[in-house]
C-alpha positions in Angstrom: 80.8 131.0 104.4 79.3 127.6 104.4 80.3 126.6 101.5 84.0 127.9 102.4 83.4 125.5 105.9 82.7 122.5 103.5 85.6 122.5 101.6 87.6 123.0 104.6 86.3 120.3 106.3 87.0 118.1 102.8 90.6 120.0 102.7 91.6 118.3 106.2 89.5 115.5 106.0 89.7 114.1 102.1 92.7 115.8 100.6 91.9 113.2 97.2 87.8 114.4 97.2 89.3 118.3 97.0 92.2 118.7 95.1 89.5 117.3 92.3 86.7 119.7 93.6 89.5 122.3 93.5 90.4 121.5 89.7 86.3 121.5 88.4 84.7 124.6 87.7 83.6 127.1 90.4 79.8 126.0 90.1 81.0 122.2 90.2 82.2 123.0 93.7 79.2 124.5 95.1 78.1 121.2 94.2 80.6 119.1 95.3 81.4 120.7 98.5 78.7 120.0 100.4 78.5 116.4 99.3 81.8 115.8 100.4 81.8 117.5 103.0 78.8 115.6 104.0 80.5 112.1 102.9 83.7 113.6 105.2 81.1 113.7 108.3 79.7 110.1 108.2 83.0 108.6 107.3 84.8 109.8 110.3 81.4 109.3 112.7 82.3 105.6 113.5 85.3 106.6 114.7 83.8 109.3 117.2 84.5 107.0 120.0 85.6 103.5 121.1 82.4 102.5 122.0 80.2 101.8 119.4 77.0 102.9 120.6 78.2 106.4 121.1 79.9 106.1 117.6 76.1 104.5 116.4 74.5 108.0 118.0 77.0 110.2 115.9 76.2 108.5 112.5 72.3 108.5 113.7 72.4 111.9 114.2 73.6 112.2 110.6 71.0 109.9 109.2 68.4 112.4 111.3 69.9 115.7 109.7 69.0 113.8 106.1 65.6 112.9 107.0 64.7 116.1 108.1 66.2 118.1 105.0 63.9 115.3 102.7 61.1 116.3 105.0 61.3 120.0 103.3 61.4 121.5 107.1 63.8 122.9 109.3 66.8 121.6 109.7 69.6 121.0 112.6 71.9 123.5 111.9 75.1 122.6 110.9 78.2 124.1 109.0 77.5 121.5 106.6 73.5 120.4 107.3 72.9 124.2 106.1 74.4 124.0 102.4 73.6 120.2 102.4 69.9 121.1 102.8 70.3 124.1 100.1 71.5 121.8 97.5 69.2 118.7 97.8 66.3 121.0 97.6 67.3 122.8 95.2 68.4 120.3 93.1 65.6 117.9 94.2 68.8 115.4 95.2 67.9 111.8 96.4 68.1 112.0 100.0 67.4 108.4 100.5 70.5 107.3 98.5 72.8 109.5 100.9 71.0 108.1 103.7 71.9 104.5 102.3 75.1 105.9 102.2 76.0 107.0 105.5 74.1 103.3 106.7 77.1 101.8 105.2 79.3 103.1 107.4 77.6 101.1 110.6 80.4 98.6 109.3 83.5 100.8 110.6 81.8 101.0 114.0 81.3 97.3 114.3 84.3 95.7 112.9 82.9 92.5 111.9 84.5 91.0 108.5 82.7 91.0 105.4 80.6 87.7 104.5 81.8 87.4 101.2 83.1 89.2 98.1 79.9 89.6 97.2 79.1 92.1 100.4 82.3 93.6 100.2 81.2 94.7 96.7 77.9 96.2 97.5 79.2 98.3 100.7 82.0 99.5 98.1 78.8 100.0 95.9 77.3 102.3 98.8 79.9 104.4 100.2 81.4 104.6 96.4 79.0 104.6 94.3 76.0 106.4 95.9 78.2 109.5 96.5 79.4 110.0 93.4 76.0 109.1 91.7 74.2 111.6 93.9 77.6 113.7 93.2 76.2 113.6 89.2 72.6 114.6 89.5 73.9 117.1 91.4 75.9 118.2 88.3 73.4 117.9 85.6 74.0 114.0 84.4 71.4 112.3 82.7 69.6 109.6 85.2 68.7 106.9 82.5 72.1 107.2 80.0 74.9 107.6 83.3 73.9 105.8 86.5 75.9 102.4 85.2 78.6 104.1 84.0 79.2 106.9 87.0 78.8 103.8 89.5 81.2 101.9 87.8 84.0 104.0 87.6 83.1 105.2 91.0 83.4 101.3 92.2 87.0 101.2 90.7 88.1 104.7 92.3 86.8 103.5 95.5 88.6 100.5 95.5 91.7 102.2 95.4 91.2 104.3 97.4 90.4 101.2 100.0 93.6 99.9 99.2 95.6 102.3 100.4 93.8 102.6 103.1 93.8 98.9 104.2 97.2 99.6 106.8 95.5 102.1 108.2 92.1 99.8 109.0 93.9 96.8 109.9 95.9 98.8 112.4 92.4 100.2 114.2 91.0 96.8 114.5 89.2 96.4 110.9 88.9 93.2 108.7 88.8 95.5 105.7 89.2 92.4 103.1 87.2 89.5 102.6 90.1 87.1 101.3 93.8 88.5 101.9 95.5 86.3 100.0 97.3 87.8 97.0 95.6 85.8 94.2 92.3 87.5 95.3 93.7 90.9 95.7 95.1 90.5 92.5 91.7 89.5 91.0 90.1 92.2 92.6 92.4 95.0 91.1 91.9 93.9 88.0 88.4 93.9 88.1 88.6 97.3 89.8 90.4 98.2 86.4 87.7 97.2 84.3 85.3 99.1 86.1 87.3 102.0 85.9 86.9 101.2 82.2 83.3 101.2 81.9 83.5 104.4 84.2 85.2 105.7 81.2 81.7 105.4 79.2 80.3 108.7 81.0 80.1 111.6 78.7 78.0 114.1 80.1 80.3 117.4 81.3 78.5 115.9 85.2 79.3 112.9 85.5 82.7 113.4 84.2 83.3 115.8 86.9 81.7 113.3 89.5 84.5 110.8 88.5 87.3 113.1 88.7 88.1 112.0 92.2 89.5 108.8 90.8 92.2 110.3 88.8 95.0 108.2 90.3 93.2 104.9 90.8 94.3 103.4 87.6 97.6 104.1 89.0 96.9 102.4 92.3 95.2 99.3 91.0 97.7 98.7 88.0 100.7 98.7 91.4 97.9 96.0 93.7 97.3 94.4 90.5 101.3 93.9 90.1 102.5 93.3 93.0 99.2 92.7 95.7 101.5 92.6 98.8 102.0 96.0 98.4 98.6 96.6 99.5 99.3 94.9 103.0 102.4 97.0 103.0 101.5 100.3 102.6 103.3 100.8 99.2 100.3 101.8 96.7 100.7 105.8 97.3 101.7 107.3 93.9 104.4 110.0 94.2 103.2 113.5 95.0 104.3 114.8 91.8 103.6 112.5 89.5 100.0 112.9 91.2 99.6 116.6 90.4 100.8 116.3 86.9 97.8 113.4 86.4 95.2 115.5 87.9 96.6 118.5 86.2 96.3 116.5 82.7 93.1 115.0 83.4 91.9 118.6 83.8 93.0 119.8 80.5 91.9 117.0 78.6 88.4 117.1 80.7 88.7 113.4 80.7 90.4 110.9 83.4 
């Protein structure tokens, strides 16, 4: 039943993150579940209330859960903390890069614009890239031969997937771009494509299935990379259909 209560919660809460779960082998999803379920958790924590230090308290208490399921003890219980715990220690999980994770996401309560490119990046890097590497391990990919390649194409997926989400932001408060103008968003698609590439350079069966999430972002970024106003707009989405029959391919093929 837990593990039925985590992809519910990723159902409602991260239709993308589950329709890929859904499509991956049964034992993937007892994997991916939790994780996402988990990732579904922190990301909606800053938005727990206008004022940020109750919203700070939610995504503590979230940081706290992790600590104490690395600690090896008992943990808060939780329709999610339960199977969370279960697969970390099963699968001896890095909790730490979770935890670093779920810190990333201080920057939705706070709505302070990034520096730079350069820390838009690396908070891409963290609430991308950790996930799905963490995502991996949990799936049997090897550490030394997959890490760049996992957290590469993961950097690309998420990308588009902040893209689409960049109406949605702007309207709650949020600065969610270092540099609007269309020439950067431009740049910054394409070089969301090119990571997608090198994502592309994953072989193992679990890091593959880590990836799978970002079926449609080649999609996404080839439309910003076109046309970048659409990304102000609200015009990215790719059409429902076409969607399905690219996930539906990509699980055939076992490739994305």
């Amino acid at each position: 039943m837990s593990l039925a209560a985590c992809a519910e919660i990723v159902r409602r809460g991260d239709p993308v993150r589950f329709r890929a779960a859904m499509s991956c082998p049964p034992p993937a999803r007892e994997v991916l579940f939790p994780l996402y379920a988990f990732n579904v958790e922190v990301s909606r924590a800053p938005y727990a209330s206008e004022e940020p230090m109750i919203a700070e308290m939610r995504l503590h208490w979230w940081r706290e859960a992790l600590e104490e399921i690395g600690a090896g003890g008992r943990v808060r219980s939780h329709e999610v903390t339960d199977p969370l715990a279960a697969l970390v220690r099963e699968r001896g999980l890095p909790v730490e890069v979770l935890d670093r994770a779920a810190a990333a996401r201080r920057w939705d309560i706070w709505r302070e614009p990034f520096e730079d490119g350069a820390a838009f990046s690396a908070h891409l890097e963290r609430v991308a890239g950790d996930l799905a590497w963490v995502s991996a391990l949990g799936l049997g990919a090897a550490a030394a031969e997959e890490e760049e390649a996992v957290r590469a194409g993961a950097w690309g997926a998420g990308l588009a997937r902040w893209f689409l989400a960049v109406p949605e932001m702007e309207a709650r408060g949020r600065m969610p771009l270092p540099d609007g103008r269309e020439e950067t968003v431009r740049a910054l698609a394409r070089e969301g494509l090119a990571r997608l590439d090198a994502g592309r350079a994953a072989r193992t069966e679990g890091a593959v299935l880590a990836l799978r999430h970002g079926w449609d972002a080649g999609a996404v970024l080839k439309a910003a990379a076109r046309e970048p106003g659409r990304v102000k707009d609200g015009r990215l989405g790719p059409g429902e259909a076409r969607s399905a029959l690219r996930l539906a391919w990509v699980a055939v093929r076992g490739r994305w």
